[in-house]
Structures are given as structure tokens and as C-alpha cells.
PLY file of the C-alpha trace (Angstrom):
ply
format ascii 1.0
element vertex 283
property float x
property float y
property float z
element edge 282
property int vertex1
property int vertex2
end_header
0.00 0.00 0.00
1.34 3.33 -1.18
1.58 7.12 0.49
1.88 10.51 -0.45
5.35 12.03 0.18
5.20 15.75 -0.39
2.15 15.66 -2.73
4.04 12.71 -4.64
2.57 9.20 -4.53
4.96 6.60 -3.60
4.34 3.14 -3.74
5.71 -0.91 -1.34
5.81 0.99 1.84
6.14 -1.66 4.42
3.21 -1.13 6.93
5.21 -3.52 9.79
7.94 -3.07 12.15
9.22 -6.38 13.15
6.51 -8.44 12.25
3.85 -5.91 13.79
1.76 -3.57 12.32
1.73 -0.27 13.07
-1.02 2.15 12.44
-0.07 5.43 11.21
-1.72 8.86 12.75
-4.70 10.93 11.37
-3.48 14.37 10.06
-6.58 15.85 10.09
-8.57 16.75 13.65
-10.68 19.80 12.86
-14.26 19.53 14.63
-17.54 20.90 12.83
-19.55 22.56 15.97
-22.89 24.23 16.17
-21.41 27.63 15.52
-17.86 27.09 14.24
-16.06 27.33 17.35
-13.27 25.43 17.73
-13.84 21.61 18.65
-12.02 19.13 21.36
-9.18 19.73 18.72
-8.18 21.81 15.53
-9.21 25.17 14.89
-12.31 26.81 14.14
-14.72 28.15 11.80
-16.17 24.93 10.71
-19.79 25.37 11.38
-22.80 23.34 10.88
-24.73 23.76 7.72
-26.60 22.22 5.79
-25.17 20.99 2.16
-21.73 22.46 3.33
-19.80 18.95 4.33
-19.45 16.05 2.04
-18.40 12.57 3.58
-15.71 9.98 1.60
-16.13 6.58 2.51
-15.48 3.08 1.39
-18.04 0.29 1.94
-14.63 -2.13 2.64
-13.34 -0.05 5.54
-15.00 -0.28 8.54
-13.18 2.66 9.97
-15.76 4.69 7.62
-18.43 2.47 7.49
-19.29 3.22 11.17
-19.62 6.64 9.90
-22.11 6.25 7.46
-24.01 4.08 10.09
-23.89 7.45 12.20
-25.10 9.67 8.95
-28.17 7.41 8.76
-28.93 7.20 12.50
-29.13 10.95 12.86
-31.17 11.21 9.43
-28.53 13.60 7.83
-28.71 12.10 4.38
-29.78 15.07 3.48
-27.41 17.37 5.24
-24.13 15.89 4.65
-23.62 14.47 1.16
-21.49 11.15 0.32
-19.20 9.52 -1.98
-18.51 6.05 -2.03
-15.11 5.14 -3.14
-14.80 1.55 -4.98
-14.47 -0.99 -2.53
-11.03 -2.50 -4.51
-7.74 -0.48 -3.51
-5.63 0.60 -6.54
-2.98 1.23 -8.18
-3.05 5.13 -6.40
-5.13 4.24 -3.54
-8.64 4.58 -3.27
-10.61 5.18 -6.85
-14.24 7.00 -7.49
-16.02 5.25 -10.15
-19.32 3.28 -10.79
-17.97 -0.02 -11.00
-18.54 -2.78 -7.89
-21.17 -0.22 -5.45
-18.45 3.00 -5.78
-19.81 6.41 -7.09
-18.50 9.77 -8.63
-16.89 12.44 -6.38
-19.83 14.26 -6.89
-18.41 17.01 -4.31
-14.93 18.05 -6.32
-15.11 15.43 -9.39
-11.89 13.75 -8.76
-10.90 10.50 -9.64
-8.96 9.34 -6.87
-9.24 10.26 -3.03
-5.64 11.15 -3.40
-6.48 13.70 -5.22
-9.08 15.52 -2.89
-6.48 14.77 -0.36
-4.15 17.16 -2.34
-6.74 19.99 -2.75
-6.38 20.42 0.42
-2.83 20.46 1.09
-0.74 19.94 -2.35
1.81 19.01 -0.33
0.74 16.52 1.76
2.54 13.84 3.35
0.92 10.51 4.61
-2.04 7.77 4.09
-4.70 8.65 2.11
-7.16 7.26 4.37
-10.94 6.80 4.49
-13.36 8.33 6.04
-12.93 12.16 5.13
-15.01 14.94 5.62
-14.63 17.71 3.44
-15.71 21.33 3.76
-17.42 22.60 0.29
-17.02 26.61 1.45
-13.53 26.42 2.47
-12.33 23.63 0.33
-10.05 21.88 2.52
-10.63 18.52 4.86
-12.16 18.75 8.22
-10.91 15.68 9.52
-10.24 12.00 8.55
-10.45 10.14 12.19
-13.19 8.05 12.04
-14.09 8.19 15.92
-13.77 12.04 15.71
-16.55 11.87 12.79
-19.04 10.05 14.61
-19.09 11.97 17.16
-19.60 15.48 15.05
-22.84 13.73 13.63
-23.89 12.85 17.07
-24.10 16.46 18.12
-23.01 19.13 15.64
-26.04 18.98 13.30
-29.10 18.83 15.95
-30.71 22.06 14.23
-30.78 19.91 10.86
-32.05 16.77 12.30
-35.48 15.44 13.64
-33.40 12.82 15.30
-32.12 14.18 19.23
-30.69 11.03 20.94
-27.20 11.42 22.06
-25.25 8.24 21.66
-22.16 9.99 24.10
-24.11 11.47 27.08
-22.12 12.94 29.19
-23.37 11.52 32.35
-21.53 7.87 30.63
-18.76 9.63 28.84
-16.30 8.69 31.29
-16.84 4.87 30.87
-17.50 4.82 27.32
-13.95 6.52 27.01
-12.73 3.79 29.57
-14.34 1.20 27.52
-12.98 2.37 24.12
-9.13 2.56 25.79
-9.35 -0.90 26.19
-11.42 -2.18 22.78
-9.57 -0.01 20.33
-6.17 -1.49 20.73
-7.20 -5.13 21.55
-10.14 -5.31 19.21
-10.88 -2.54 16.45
-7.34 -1.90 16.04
-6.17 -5.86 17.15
-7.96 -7.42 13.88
-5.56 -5.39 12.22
-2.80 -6.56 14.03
-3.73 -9.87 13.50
-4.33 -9.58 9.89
-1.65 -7.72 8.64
1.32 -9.61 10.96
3.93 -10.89 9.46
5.22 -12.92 11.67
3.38 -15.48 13.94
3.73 -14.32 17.18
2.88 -10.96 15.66
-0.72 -12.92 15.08
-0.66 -14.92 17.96
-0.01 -11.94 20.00
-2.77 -9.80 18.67
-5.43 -12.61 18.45
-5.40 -13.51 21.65
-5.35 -9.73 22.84
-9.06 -9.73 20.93
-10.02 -12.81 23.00
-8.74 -11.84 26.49
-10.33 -8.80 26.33
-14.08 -10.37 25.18
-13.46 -12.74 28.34
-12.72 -9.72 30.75
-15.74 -8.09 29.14
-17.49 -11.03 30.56
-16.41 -10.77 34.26
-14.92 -7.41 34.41
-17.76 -4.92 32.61
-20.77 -6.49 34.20
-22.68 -4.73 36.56
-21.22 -1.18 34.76
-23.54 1.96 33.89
-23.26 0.57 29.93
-23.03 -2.74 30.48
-25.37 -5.94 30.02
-24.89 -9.36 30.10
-22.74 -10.06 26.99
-22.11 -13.90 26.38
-18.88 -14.31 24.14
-17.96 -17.82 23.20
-14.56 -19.48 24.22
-12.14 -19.56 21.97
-10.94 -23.50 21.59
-8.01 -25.26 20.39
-5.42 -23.55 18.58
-5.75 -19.55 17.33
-3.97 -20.37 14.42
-4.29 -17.79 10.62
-5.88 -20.93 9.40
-7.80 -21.81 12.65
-9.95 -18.65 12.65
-12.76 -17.45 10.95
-12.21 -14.56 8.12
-10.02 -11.46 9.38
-12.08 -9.45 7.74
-15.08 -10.62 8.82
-14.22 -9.96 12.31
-12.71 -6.64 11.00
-16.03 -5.75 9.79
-18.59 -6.79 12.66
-16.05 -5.72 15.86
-15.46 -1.85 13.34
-18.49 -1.01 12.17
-20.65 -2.28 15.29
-18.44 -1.91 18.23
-16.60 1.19 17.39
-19.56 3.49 15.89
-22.73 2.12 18.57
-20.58 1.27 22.05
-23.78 1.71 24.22
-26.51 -0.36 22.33
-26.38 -3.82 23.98
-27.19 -5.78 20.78
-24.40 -4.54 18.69
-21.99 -5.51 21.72
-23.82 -8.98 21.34
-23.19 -9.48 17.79
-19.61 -8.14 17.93
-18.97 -10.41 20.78
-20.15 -13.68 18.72
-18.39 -12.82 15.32
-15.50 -14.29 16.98
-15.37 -17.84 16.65
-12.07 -20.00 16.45
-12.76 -23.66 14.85
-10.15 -26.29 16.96
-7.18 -27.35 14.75
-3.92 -28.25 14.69
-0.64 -25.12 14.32
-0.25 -25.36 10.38
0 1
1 2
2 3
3 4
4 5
5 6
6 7
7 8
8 9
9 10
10 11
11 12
12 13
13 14
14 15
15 16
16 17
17 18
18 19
19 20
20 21
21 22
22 23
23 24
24 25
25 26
26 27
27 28
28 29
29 30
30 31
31 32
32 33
33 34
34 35
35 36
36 37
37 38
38 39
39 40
40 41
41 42
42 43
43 44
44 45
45 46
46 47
47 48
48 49
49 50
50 51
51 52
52 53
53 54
54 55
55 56
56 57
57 58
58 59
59 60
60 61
61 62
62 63
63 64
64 65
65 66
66 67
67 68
68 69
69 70
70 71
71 72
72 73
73 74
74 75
75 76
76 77
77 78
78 79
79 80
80 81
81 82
82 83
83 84
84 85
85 86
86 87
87 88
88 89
89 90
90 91
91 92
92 93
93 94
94 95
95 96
96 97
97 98
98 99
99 100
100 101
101 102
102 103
103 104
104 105
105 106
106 107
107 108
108 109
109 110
110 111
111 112
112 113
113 114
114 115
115 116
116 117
117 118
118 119
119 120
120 121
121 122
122 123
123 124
124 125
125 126
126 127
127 128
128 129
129 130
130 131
131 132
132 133
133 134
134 135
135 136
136 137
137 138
138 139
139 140
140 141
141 142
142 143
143 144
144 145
145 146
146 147
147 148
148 149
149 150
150 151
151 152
152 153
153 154
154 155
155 156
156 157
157 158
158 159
159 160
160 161
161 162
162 163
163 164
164 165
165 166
166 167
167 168
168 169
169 170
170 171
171 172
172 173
173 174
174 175
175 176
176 177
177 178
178 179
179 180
180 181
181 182
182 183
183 184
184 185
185 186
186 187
187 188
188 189
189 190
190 191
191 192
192 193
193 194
194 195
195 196
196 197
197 198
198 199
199 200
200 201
201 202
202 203
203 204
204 205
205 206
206 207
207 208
208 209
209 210
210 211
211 212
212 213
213 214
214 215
215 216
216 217
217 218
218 219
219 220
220 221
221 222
222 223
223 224
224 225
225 226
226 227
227 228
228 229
229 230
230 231
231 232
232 233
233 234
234 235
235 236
236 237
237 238
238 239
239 240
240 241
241 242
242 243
243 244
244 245
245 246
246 247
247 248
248 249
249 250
250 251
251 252
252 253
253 254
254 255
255 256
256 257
257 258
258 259
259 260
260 261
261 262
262 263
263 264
264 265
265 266
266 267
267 268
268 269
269 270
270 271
271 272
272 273
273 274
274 275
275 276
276 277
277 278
278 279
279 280
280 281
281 282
């Protein structure tokens, strides 16, 4: 998978150190508020409006499906536009076009995201990563972290919405933050880890980190504010690549359920039993 260097693409950049994957930082952490004041992070002047903010997603990454979940839950469909990159990576990253569920960049008419990413800074340096949401008035990117997103929808855009529950009340903040210290690096970033090791204790180590932490979920998150009772199965037998069900399965379910809708009991439930490891012998 390639990069930008300095508004150049550059392409076999190793995504591993020592066998482990490592997951590179957002670059962009502006927040869209009722009024354009300045967000958690960033700076300011991003205000909520409607037909201002266009979303870029691709249906394979759950990193921005979860925010398209969020777009629908808060009926914004028809506040914040969205183009749907194709779900294939190529050659330049990800690619607009009609083919396999993708779409146009009906917001700048580009045909990779690559190059939106470069409207917005010609010289930018780093992944050209999905979700993005861009700013029609001022032309630039807002942000591209996924968790950041979701929460924008959940409160920037009440004036535009019919749609008022808060999915991050503040009187559970605290623990859903707690919650999401531990899942992240274990689980939504730890299928990752798993499936993109190259080496097997790489794996081993990050696929055992997603079922230690379902089986603390079981004895150690009972009882909580957010919590209900969440039966995962027991891993058996041997967590071996070929031992496991699809990586990106699991990606998918532990993503685009866990990460974007922490506090509804029945996505925790179907999260918790898209793990399943079949007994078999170390290949």
C-alpha cells in the first residue's frame, strides 16, 4: 500500500515493524460545531450547515463504514452528502467510479481520493485514508479520524435533524472513554494486528489480545452503567491464521458495530459472537 510524500505518490511501503503492524496517525482533527467554534481539537470556523460537508467513505473499511451508520442514525442524508469510493484499492489508492457499489466524487469530481487529499494540502505527506469529511465553502478537509466523525454527527447537526438522541451522554462519557481505551487497541485496532502480521507471534499476539479482552468483558464490565450481560464464546483449540474465521469478517462486525454504537447492547452482542475459532492443529 502506497503514500503521499510531499504531494508525490509513492508506492511498497512496508506497513510492519518487526513483524507488527503499526497504524499510522490521522493528520486531520478539525471539529464541525454548532457555531464554528473550535472543537475538542483543531481550529475553528467549521460550522454546521446544511449541504456544506461532504463525507468519503469506502463500503470495505470499517473505519468509515461506522460513519455512514452514524449519517443514517441521525437522518442527515440530506445534510451531509457522500461519496462512495470503490471498494477495490488501486494502483493510487482509493478510486471513485461506478464499478462494484463505488460512485463519482460528486463534491470536487476527482478520480482518486488522493487527489481531494491534495486539494487540500498539495503538499501533503501521509495515508490517504478513508473516512474524510470535506468542507465545500472552504475547500479543505475537516478531519479523517473516524471516531472524531461520529461523534460530530452525534451532536453538531441537531438544528438539521429530527433525530435528538445522544449516543455519548455525558453523564456515561467517562466509561464509554474507559471502555474504548481498552477495545480499540485489543479489538478494532487488534484485527488489524492480527491480519496484517507478518510474523506469527505478531498474530498470535494480537489474536489472543481480541479474546482476552471479550473474556474480561465477561467478568470485568458487568454490573457497569453501559453494560449488560454479553455472552462471548470461548475460543478453543489452537488460534492459528488458518484456525480462525475470516479477518475481515471480524474486522467488519467488531469496526463497524463496536466502534460506531458502544452503548446499544445488541451490537456488543453481535460483535462479541463474530469471533469464533474452529479447533485445529498449528499449520
Amino acid at each position: 500500500m502506497g503514500l503521499l510524500v510531499d504531494g508525490v505518490w509513492q508506492e511498497d511501503v512496508t506497513r510492519t515493524t518487526n513483524g507488527r503492524f503499526v497504524r499510522p496517525n490521522t493528520a486531520y482533527h478539525n471539529f464541525v460545531t454548532p457555531d464554528g467554534s473550535p472543537g475538542p481539537n483543531g481550529k475553528g470556523g467549521f460550522s454546521a450547515e446544511a449541504g456544506r460537508y461532504h463525507l468519503y467513505i469506502s463500503l470495505a473499511c470499517p473505519w468509515a463504514h461506522r460513519t455512514l451508520i452514524f449519517r443514517s442514525l441521525k437522518q442527515l442524508d440530506n445534510v451531509i452528502s457522500v461519496s462512495l469510493a470503490e471498494p477495490l484499492y488501486g494502483k493510487t489508492g482509493w478510486e471513485f467510479g461506478d464499478a462494484r457499489g463505488g460512485t463519482s466524487d460528486s463534491a470536487n469530481g476527482k478520480k482518486t481520493l488522493a487527489e481531494v487529499y491534495l486539494l487540500a494540502n498539495p503538499h501533503y505527506t501521509g495515508r490517504v485514508s478513508v473516512p474524510v469529511l470535506w468542507d465545500k465553502k472552504q475547500r479543505t478537509v475537516v478531519n479523517n479520524e473516524s471516531s472524531e466523525i461520529i461523534r460530530m454527527l452525534n451532536s453538531a447537526f441537531e438544528a438539521f435533524t429530527n433525530v435528538h438522541t445522544d449516543y455519548y451522554p455525558a453523564e456515561l462519557r467517562a466509561e464509554i472513554d474507559r471502555i474504548n481505551d481498552i477495545v480499540y487497541p485489543t479489538v478494532n485496532n487488534g484485527v488489524y494486528r492480527a491480519g496484517f502480521a507478518t510474523s506469527q507471534d505478531a498474530y498470535e499476539e494480537a489474536a489472543r489480545g481480541i479474546f482476552a479482552t471479550f473474556d474480561n468483558w465477561k467478568s470485568g464490565y458487568r454490573g457497569s452503567a453501559i453494560s449488560s450481560a454479553v455472552k462471548s464464546p470461548k475460543p478453543t483449540g489452537d488460534c492459528s491464521p488458518r484456525s480462525c474465521v475470516s479477518t475481515r469478517f471480524i474486522t467488519a462486525t467488531s469496526n463497524a458495530i463496536c466502534g460506531a454504537l458502544p452503548t446499544i447492547p445488541i451490537c456488543r452482542t453481535i460483535c462479541a459472537i463474530s469471533i469464533r475459532c474452529r479447533a485445529s492443529p498449528r499449520p
